[in-house]
N, C-alpha and C positions, 0 to 999 in steps of 0.2 A: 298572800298570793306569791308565787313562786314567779320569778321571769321566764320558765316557759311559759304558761297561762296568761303571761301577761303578751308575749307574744305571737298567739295563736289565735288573736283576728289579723295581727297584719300580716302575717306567712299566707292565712287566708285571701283575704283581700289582694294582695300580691298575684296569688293564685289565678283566682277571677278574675284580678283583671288583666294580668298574660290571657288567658285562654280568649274575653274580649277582647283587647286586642286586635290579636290575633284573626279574629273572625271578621271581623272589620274592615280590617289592613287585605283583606282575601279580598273580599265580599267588595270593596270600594277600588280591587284594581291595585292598587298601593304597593302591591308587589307582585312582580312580573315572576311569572315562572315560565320554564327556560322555552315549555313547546308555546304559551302567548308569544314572547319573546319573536321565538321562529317563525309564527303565524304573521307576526308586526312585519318581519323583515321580509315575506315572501309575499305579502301584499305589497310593500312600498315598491319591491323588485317589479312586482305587474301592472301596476298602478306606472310607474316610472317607463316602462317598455311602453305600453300601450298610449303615454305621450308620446313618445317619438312616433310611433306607429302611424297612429292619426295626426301628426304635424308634418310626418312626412307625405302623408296621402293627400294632404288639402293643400299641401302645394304643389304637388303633380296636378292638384284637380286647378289650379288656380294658372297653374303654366300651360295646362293643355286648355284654358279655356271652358273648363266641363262644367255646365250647370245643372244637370238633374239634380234633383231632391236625392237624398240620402235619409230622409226623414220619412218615417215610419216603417210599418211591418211590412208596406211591401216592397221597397228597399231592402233590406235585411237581405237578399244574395247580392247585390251590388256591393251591401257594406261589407259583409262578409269576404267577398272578391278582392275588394280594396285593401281588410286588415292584411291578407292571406299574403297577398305582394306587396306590401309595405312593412309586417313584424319582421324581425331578424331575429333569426336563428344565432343561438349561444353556441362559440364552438363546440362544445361537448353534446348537442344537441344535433338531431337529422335535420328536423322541422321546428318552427316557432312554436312556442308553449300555449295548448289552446285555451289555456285561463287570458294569456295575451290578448289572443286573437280576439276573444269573447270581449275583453276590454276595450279594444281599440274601436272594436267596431259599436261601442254603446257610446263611445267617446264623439265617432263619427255621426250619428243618432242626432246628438244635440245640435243645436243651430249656429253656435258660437265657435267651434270650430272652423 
């Protein structure tokens, strides 16, 4: 046997199991590509507004004394009202991001707020 043939299951084997791997490391998350990446960082950004949003709303509602229900569907223009004047606008923006807005007011939703 010649030492190419002798090494032509492990250049194999090397082979398969790069391209496994590889499939895996995809498939399990394991590596971030660059638009996941972007998607991470522009939920944390609304995720992170839509706290202040509704912490600033439930103590306007806490200062002014306000107790209606903010819970359920038919709430939802109340909550809606409350994200709409409590999100902030980003300077480079006219109006609040209505991924924000949509957040704030599910955040408002819950009871624990």
């Amino acid at each position: 046997m010649t030492n190419r043939e002798k090494l032509k299951p492990f250049l194999w084997g090397a082979v398969l199991g790069g391209l496994t791997l590889a499939i895996v490391a995809f498939s399990a998350d394991w590596i971030v590509t660059s638009s996941s990446r972007d998607e991470l960082v522009r939920t944390a950004w609304i995720d992170g507004q839509a706290v202040i949003c509704a912490t600033m709303a439930q103590a306007h509602r806490t200062a002014t004394a306000d107790v209606t229900s903010l819970q359920g569907y038919a709430a939802r223009d109340a909550r809606d009202a409350l994200a709409k004047s409590f999100a902030i606008a980003m300077p480079e923006q006219d109006d609040a991001d209505p991924d924000v807005l949509k957040a704030c007011s599910k955040l408002l939703d819950k009871p624990s707020v």
